[in-house]
PyMOL Python script that loads the backbone (N, CA, C, O; Angstrom):
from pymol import cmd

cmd.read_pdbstr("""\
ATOM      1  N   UNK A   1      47.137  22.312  35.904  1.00  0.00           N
ATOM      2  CA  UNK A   1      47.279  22.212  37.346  1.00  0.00           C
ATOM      3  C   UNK A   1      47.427  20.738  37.713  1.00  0.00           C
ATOM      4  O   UNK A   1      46.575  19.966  37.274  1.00  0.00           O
ATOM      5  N   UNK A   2      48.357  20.294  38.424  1.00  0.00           N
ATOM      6  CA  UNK A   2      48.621  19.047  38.966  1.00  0.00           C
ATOM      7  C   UNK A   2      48.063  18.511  39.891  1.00  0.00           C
ATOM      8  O   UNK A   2      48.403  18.781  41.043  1.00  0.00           O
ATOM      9  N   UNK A   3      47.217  17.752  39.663  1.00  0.00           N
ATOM     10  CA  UNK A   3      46.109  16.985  40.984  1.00  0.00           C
ATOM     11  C   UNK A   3      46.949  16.319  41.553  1.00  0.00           C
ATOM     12  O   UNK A   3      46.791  16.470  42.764  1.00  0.00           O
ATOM     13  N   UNK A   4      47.861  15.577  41.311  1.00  0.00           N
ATOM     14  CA  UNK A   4      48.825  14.860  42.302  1.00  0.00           C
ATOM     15  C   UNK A   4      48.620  13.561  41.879  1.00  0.00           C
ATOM     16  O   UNK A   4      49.349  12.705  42.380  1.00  0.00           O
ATOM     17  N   UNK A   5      47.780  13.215  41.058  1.00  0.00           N
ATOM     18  CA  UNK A   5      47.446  11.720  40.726  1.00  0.00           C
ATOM     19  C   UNK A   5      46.778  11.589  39.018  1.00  0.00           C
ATOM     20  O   UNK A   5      46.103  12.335  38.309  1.00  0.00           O
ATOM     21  N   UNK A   6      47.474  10.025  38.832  1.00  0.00           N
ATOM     22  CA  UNK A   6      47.396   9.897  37.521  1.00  0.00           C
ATOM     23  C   UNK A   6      45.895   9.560  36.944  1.00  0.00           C
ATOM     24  O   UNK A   6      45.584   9.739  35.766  1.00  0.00           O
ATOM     25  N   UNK A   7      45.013   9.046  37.949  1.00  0.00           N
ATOM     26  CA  UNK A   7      43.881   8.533  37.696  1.00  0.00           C
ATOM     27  C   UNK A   7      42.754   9.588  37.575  1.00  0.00           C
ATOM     28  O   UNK A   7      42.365  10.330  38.477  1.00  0.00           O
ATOM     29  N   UNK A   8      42.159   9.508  35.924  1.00  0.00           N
ATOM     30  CA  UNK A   8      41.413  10.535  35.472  1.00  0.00           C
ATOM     31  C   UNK A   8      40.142  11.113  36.400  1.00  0.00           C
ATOM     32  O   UNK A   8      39.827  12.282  36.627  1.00  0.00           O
ATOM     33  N   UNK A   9      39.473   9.748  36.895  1.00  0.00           N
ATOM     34  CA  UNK A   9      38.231  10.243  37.694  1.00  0.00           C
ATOM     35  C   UNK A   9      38.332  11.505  38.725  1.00  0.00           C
ATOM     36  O   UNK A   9      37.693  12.544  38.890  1.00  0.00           O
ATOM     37  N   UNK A  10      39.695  10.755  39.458  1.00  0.00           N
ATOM     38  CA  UNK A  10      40.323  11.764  40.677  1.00  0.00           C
ATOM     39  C   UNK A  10      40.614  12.708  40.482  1.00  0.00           C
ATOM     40  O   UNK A  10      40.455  13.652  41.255  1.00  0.00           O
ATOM     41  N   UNK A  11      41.260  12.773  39.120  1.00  0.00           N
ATOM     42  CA  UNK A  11      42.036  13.855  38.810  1.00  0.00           C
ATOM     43  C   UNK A  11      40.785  15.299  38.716  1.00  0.00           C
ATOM     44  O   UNK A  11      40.740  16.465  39.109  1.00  0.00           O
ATOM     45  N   UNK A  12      39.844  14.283  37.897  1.00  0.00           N
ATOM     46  CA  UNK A  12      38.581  15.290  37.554  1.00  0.00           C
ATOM     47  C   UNK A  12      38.049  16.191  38.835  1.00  0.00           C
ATOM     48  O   UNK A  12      37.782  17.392  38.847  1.00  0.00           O
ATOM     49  N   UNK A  13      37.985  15.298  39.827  1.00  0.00           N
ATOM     50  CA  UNK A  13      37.430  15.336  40.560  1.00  0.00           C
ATOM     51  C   UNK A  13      37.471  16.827  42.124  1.00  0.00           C
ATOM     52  O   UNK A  13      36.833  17.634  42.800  1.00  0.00           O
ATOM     53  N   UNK A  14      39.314  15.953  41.684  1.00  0.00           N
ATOM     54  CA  UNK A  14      40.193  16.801  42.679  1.00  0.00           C
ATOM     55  C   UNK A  14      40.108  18.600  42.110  1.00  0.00           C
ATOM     56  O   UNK A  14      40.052  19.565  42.873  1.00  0.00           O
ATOM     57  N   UNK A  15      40.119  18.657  40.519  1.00  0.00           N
ATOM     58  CA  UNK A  15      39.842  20.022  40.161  1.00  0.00           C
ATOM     59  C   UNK A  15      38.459  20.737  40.463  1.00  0.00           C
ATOM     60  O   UNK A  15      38.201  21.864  40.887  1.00  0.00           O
ATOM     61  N   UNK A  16      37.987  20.099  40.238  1.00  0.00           N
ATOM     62  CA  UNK A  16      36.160  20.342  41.013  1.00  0.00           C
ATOM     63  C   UNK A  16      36.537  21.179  42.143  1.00  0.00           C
ATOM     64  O   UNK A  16      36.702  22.399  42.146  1.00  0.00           O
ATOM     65  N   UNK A  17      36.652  20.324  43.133  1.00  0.00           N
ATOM     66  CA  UNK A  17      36.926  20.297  44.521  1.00  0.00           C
ATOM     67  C   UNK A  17      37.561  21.979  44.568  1.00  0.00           C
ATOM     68  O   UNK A  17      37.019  22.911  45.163  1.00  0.00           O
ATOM     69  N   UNK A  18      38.990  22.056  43.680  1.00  0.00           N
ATOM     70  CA  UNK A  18      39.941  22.864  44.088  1.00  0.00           C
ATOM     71  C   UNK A  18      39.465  24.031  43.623  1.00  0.00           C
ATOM     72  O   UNK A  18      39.827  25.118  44.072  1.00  0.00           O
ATOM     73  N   UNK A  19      38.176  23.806  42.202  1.00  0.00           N
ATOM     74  CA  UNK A  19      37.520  25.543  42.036  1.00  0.00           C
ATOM     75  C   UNK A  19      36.797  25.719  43.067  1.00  0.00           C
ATOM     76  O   UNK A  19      36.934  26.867  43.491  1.00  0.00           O
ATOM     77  N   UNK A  20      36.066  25.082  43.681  1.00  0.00           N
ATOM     78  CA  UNK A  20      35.184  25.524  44.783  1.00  0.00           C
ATOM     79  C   UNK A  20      36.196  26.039  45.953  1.00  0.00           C
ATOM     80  O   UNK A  20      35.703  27.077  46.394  1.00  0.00           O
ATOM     81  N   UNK A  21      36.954  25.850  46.379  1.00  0.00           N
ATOM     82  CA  UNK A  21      38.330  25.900  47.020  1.00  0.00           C
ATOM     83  C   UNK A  21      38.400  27.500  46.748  1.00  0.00           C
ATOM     84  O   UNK A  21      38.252  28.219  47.737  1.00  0.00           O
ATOM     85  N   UNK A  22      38.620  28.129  45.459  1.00  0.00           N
ATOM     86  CA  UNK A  22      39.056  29.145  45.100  1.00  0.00           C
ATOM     87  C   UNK A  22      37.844  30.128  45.298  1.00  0.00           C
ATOM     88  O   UNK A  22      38.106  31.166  45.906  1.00  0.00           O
ATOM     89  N   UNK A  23      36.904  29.991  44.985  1.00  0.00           N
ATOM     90  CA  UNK A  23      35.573  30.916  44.971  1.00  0.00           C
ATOM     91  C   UNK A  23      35.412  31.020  46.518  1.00  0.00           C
ATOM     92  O   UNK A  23      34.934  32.080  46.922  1.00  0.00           O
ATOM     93  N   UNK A  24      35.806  29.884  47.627  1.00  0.00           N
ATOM     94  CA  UNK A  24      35.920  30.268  48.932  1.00  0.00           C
ATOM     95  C   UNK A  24      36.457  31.003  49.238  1.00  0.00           C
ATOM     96  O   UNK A  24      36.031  31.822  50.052  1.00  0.00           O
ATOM     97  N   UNK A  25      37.819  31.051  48.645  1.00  0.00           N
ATOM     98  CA  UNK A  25      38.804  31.982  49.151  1.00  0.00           C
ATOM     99  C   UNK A  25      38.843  32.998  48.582  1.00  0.00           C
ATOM    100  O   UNK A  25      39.580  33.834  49.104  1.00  0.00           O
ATOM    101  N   UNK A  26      38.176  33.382  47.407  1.00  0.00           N
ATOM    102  CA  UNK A  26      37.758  34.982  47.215  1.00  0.00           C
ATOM    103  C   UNK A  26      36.857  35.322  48.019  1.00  0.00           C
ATOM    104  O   UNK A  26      36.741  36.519  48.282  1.00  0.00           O
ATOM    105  N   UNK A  27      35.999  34.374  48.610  1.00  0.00           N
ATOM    106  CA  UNK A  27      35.138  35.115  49.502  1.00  0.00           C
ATOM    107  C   UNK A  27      35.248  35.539  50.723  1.00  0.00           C
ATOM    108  O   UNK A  27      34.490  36.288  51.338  1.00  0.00           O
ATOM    109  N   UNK A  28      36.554  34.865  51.179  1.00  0.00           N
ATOM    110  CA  UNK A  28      37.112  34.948  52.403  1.00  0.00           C
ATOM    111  C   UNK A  28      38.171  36.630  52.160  1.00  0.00           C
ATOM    112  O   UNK A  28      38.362  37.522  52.986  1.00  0.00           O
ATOM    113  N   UNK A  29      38.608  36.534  50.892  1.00  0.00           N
ATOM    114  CA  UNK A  29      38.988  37.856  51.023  1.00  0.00           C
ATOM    115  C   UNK A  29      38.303  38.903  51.000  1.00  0.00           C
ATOM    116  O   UNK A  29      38.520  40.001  51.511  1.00  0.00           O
ATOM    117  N   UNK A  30      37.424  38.514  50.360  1.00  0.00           N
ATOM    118  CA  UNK A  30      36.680  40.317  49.871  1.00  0.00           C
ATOM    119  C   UNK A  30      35.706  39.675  51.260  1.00  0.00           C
ATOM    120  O   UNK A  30      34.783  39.161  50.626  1.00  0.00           O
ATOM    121  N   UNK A  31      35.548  39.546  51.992  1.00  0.00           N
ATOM    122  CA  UNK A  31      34.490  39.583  53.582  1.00  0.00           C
ATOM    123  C   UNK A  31      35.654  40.671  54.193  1.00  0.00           C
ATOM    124  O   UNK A  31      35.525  41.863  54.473  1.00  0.00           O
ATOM    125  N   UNK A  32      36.917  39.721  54.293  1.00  0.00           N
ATOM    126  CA  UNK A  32      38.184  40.167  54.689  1.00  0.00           C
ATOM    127  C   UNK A  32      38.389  41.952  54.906  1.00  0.00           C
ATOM    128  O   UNK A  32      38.608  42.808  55.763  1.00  0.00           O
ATOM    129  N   UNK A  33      38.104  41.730  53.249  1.00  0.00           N
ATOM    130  CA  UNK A  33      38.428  43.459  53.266  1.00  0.00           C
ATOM    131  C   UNK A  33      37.028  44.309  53.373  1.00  0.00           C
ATOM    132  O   UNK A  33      37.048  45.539  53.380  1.00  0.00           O
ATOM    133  N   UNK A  34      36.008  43.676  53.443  1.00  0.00           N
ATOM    134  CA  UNK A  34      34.723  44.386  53.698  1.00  0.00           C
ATOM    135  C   UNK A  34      34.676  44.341  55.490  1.00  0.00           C
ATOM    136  O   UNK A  34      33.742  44.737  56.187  1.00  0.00           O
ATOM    137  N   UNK A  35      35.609  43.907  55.829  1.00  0.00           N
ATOM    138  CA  UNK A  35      35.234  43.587  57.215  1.00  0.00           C
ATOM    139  C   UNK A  35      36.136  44.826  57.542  1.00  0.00           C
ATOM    140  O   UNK A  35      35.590  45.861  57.924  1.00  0.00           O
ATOM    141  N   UNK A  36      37.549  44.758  57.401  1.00  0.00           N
ATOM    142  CA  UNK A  36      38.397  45.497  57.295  1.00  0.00           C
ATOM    143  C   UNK A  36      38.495  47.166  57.666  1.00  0.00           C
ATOM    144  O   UNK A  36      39.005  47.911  58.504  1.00  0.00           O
ATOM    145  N   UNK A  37      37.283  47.235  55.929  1.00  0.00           N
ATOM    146  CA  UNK A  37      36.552  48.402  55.983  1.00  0.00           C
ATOM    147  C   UNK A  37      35.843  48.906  57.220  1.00  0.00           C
ATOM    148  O   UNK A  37      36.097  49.893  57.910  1.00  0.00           O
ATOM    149  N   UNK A  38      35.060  48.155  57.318  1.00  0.00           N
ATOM    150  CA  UNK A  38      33.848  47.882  58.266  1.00  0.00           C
ATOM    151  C   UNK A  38      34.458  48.982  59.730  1.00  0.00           C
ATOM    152  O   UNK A  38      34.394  50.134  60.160  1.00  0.00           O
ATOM    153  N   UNK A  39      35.136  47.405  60.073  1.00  0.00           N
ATOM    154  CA  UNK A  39      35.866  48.391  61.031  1.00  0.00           C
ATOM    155  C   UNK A  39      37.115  49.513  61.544  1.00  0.00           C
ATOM    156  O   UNK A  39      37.335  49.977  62.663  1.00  0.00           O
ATOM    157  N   UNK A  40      37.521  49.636  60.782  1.00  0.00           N
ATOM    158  CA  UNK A  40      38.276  51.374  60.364  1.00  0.00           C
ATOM    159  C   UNK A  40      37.330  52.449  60.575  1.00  0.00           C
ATOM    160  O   UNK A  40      37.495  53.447  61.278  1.00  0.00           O
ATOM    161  N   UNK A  41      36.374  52.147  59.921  1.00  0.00           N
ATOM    162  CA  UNK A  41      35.034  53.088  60.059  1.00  0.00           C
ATOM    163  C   UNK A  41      34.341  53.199  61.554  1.00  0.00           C
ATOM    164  O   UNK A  41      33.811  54.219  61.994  1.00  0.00           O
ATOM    165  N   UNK A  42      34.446  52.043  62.183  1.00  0.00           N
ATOM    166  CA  UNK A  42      33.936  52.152  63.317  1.00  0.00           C
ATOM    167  C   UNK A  42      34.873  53.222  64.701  1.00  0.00           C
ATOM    168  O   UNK A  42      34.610  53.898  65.695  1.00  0.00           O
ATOM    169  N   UNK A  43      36.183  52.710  63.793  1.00  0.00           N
ATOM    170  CA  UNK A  43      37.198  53.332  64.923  1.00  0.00           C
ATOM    171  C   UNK A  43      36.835  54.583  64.740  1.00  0.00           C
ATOM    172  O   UNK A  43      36.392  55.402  65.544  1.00  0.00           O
ATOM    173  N   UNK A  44      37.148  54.692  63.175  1.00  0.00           N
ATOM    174  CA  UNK A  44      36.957  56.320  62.809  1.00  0.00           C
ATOM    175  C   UNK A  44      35.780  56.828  63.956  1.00  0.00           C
ATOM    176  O   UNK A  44      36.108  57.201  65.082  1.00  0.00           O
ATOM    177  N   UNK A  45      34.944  56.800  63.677  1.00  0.00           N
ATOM    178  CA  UNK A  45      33.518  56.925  63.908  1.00  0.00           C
ATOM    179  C   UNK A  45      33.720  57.388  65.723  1.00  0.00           C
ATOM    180  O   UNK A  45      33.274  58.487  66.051  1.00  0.00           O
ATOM    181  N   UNK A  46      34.123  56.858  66.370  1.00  0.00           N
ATOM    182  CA  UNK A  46      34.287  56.513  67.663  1.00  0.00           C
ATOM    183  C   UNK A  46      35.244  57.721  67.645  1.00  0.00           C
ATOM    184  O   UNK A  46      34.843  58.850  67.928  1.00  0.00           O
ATOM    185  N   UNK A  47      36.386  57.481  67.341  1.00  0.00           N
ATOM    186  CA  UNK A  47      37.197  58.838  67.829  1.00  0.00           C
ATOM    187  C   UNK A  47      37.188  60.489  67.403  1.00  0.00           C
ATOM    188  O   UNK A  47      37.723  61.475  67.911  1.00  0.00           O
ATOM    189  N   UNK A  48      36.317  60.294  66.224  1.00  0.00           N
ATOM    190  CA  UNK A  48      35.911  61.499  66.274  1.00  0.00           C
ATOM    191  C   UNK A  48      34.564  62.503  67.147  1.00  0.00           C
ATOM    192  O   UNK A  48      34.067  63.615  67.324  1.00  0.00           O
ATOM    193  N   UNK A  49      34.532  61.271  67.412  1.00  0.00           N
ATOM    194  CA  UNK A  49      33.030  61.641  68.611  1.00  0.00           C
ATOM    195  C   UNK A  49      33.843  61.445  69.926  1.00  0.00           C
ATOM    196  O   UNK A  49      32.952  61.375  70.773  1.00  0.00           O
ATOM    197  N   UNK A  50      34.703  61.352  70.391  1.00  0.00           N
ATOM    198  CA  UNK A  50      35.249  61.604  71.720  1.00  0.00           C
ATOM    199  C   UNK A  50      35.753  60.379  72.547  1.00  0.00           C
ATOM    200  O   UNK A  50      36.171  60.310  73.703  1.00  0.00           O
ATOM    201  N   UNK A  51      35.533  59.207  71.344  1.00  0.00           N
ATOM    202  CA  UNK A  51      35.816  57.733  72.069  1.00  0.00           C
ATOM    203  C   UNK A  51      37.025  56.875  72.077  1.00  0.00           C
ATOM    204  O   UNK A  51      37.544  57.093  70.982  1.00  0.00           O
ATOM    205  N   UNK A  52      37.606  56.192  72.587  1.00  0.00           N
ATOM    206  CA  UNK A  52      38.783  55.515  72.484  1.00  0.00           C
ATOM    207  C   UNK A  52      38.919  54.449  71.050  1.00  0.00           C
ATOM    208  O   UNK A  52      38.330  53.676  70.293  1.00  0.00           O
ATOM    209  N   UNK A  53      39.945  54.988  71.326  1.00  0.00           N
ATOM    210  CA  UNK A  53      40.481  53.902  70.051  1.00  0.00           C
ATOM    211  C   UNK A  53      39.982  52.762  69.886  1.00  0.00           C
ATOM    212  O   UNK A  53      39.261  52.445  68.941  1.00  0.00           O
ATOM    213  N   UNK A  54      40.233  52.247  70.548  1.00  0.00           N
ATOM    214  CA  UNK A  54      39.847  50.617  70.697  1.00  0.00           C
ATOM    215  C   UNK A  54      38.673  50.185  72.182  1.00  0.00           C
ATOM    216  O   UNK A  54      38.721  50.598  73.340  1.00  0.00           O
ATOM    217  N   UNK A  55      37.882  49.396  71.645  1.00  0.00           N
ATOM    218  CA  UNK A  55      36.828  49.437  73.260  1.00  0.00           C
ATOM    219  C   UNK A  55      37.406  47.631  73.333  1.00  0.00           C
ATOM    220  O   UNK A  55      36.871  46.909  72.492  1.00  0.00           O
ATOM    221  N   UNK A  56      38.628  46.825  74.461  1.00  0.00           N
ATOM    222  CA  UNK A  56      38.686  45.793  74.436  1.00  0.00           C
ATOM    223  C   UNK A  56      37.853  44.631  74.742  1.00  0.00           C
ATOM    224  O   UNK A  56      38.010  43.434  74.503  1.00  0.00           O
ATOM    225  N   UNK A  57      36.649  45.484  75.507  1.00  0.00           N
ATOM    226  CA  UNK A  57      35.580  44.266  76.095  1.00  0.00           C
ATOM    227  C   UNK A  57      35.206  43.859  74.401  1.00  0.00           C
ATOM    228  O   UNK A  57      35.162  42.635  74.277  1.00  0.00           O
ATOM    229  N   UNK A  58      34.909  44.667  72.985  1.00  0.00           N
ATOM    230  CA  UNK A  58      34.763  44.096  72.171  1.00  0.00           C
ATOM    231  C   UNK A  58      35.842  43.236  71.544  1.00  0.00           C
ATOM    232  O   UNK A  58      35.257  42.489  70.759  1.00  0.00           O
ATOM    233  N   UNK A  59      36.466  43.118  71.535  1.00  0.00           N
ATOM    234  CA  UNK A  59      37.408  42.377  71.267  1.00  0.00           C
ATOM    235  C   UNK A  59      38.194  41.292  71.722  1.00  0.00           C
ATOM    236  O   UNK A  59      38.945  40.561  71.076  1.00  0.00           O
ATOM    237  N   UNK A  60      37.790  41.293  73.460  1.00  0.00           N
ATOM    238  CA  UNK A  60      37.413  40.102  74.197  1.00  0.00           C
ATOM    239  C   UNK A  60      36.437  39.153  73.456  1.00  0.00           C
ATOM    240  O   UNK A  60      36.702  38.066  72.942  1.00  0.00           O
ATOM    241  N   UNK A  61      35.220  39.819  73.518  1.00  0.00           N
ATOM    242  CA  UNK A  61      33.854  39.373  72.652  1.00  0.00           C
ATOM    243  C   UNK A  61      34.519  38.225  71.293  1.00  0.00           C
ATOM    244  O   UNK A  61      34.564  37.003  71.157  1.00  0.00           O
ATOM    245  N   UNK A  62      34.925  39.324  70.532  1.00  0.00           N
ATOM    246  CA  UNK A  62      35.263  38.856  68.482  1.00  0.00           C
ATOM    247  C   UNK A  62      36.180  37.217  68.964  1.00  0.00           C
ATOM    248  O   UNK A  62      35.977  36.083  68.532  1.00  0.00           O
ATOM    249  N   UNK A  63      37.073  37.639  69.871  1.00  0.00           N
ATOM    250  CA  UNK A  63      38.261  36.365  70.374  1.00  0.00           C
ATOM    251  C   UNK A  63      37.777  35.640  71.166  1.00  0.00           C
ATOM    252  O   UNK A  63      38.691  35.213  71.872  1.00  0.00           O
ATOM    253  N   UNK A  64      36.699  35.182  71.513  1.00  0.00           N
ATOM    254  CA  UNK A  64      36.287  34.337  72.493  1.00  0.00           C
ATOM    255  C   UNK A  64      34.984  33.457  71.804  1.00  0.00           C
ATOM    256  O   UNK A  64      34.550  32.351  72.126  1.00  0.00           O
ATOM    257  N   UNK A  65      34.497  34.486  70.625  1.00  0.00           N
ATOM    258  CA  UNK A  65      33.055  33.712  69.701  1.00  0.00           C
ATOM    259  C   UNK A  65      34.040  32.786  68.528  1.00  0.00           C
ATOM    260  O   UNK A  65      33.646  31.687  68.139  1.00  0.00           O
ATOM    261  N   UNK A  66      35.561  33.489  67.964  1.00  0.00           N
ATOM    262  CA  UNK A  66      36.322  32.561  67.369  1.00  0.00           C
ATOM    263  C   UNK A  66      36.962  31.385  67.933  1.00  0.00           C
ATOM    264  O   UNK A  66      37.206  30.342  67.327  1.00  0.00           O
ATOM    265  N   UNK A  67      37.221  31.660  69.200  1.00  0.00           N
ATOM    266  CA  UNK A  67      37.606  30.467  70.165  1.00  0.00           C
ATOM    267  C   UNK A  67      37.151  29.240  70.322  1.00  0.00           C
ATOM    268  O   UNK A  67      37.881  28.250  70.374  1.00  0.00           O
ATOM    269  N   UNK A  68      35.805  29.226  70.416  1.00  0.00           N
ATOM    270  CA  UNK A  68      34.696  28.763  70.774  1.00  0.00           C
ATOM    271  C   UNK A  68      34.257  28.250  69.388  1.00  0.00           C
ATOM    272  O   UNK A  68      33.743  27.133  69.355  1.00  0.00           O
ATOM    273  N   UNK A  69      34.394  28.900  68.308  1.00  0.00           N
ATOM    274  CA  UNK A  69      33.878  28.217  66.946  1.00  0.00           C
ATOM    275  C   UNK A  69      34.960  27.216  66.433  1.00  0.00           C
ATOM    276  O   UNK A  69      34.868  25.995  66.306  1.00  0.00           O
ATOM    277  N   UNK A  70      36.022  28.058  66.167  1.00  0.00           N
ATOM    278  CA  UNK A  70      36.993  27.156  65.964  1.00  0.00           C
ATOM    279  C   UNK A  70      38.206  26.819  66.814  1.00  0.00           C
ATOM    280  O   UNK A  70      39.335  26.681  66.343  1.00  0.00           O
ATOM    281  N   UNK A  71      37.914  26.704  68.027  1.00  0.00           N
ATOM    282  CA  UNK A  71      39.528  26.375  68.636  1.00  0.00           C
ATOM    283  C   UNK A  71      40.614  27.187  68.744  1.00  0.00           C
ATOM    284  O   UNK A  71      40.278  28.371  68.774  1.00  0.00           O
ATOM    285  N   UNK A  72      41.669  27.025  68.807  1.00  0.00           N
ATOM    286  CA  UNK A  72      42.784  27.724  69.099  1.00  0.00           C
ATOM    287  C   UNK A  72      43.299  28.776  67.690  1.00  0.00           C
ATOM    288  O   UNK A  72      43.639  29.959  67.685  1.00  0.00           O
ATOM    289  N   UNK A  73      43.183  27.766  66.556  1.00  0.00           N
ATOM    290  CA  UNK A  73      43.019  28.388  65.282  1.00  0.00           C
ATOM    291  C   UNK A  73      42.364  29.557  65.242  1.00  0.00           C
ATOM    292  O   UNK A  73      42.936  30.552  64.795  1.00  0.00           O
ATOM    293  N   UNK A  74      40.852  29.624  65.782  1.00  0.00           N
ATOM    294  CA  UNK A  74      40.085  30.685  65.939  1.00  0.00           C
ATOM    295  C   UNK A  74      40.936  31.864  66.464  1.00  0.00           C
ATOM    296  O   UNK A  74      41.199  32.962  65.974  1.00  0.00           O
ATOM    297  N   UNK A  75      41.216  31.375  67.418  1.00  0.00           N
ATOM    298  CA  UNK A  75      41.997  33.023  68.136  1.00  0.00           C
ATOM    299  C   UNK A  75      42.641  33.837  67.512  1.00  0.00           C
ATOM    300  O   UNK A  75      42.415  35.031  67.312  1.00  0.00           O
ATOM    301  N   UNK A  76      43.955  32.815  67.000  1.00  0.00           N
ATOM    302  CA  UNK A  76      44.804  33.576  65.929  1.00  0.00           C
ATOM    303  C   UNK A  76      43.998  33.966  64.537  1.00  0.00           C
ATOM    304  O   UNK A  76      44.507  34.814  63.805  1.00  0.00           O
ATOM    305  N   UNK A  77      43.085  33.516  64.270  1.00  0.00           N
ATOM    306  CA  UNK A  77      42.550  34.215  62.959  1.00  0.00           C
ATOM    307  C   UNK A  77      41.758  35.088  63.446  1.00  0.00           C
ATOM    308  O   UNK A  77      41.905  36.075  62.725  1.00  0.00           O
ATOM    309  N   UNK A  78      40.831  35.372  64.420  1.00  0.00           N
ATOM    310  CA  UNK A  78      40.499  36.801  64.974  1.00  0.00           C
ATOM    311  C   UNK A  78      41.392  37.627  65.053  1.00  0.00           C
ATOM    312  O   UNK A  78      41.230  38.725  64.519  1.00  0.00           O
ATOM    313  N   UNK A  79      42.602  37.316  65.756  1.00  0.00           N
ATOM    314  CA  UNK A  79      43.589  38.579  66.483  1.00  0.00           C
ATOM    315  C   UNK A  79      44.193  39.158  64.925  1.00  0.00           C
ATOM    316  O   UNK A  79      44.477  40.352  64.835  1.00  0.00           O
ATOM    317  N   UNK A  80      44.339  38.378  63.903  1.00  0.00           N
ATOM    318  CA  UNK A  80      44.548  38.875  62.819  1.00  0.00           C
ATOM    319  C   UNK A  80      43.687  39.317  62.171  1.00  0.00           C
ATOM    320  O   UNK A  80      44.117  39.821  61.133  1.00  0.00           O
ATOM    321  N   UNK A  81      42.228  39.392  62.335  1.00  0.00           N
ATOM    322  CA  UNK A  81      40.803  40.378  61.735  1.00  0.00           C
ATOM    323  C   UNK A  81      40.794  41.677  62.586  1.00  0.00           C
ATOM    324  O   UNK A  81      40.252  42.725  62.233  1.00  0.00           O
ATOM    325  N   UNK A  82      41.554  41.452  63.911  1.00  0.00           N
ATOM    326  CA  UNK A  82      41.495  42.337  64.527  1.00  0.00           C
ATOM    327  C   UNK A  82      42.666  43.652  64.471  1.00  0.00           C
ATOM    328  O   UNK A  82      42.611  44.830  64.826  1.00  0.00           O
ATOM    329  N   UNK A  83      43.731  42.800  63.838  1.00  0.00           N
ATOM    330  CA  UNK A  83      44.724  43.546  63.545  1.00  0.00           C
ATOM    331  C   UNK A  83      44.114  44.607  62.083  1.00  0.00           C
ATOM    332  O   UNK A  83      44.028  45.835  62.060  1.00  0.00           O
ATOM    333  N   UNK A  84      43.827  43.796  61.178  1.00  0.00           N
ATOM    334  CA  UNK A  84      43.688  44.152  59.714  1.00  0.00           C
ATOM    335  C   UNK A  84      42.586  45.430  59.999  1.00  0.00           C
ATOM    336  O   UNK A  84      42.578  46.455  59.318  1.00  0.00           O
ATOM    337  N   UNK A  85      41.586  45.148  61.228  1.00  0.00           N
ATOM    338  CA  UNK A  85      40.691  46.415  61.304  1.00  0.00           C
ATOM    339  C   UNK A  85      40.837  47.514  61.987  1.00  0.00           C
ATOM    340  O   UNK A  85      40.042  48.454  62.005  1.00  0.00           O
ATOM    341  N   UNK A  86      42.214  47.399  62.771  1.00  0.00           N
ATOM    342  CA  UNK A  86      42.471  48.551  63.649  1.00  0.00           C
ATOM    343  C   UNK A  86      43.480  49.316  63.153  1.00  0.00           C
ATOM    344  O   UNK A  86      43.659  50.512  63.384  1.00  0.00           O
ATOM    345  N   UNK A  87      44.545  48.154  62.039  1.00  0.00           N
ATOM    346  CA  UNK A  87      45.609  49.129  61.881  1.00  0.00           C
ATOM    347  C   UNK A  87      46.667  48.702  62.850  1.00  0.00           C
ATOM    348  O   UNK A  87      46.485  47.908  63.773  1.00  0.00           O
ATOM    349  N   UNK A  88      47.991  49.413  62.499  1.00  0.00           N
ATOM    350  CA  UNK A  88      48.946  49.630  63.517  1.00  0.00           C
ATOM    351  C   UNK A  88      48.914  50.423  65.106  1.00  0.00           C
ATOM    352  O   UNK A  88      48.654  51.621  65.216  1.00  0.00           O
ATOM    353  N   UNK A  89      49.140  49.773  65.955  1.00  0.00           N
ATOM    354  CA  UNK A  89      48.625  49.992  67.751  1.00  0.00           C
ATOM    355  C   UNK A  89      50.166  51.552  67.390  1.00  0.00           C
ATOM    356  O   UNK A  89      50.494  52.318  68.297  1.00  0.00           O
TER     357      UNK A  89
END
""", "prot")
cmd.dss("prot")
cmd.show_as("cartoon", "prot")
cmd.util.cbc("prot")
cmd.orient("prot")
């Protein structure tokens, strides 16, 4: 793997860096898809008991605590947790 630089320390260094990098981002997936899960189940759950598809005051909620954590970034990475858990509208 190419650190981008010739100097050994960095180089060492930069791979360090980039496994921890990776063990994040498995964790970001499998939350991802545990979240995913999570809520499919909830929808499920809801419409077979007589409830709407989607309740938006929660989802006001999920997009406004990402907003607020991270900025504008936040939003769009909610509206896409939000996509991945509802499915196609």
């Amino acid at each position: 793997m190419d650190a981008g630089t010739q100097e050994p320390a960095a180089a060492a260094r930069i791979r360090e860096i980039r496994q921890r990098i990776d063990q994040i981002d498995q964790a970001i997936i499998d939350l991802w898809q545990e979240r995913a899960r999570l809520s499919q189940e909830v929808g499920a759950t809801r419409m077979a008991s007589g409830g709407t598809r989607l309740v938006l005051s929660r989802e006001r909620e999920i997009l406004e605590r990402f907003r607020v954590a991270l900025g504008s970034d936040g939003t769009q990475l909610a509206l896409l947790l939000l996509r991945a858990g509802r499915g196609p509208l």
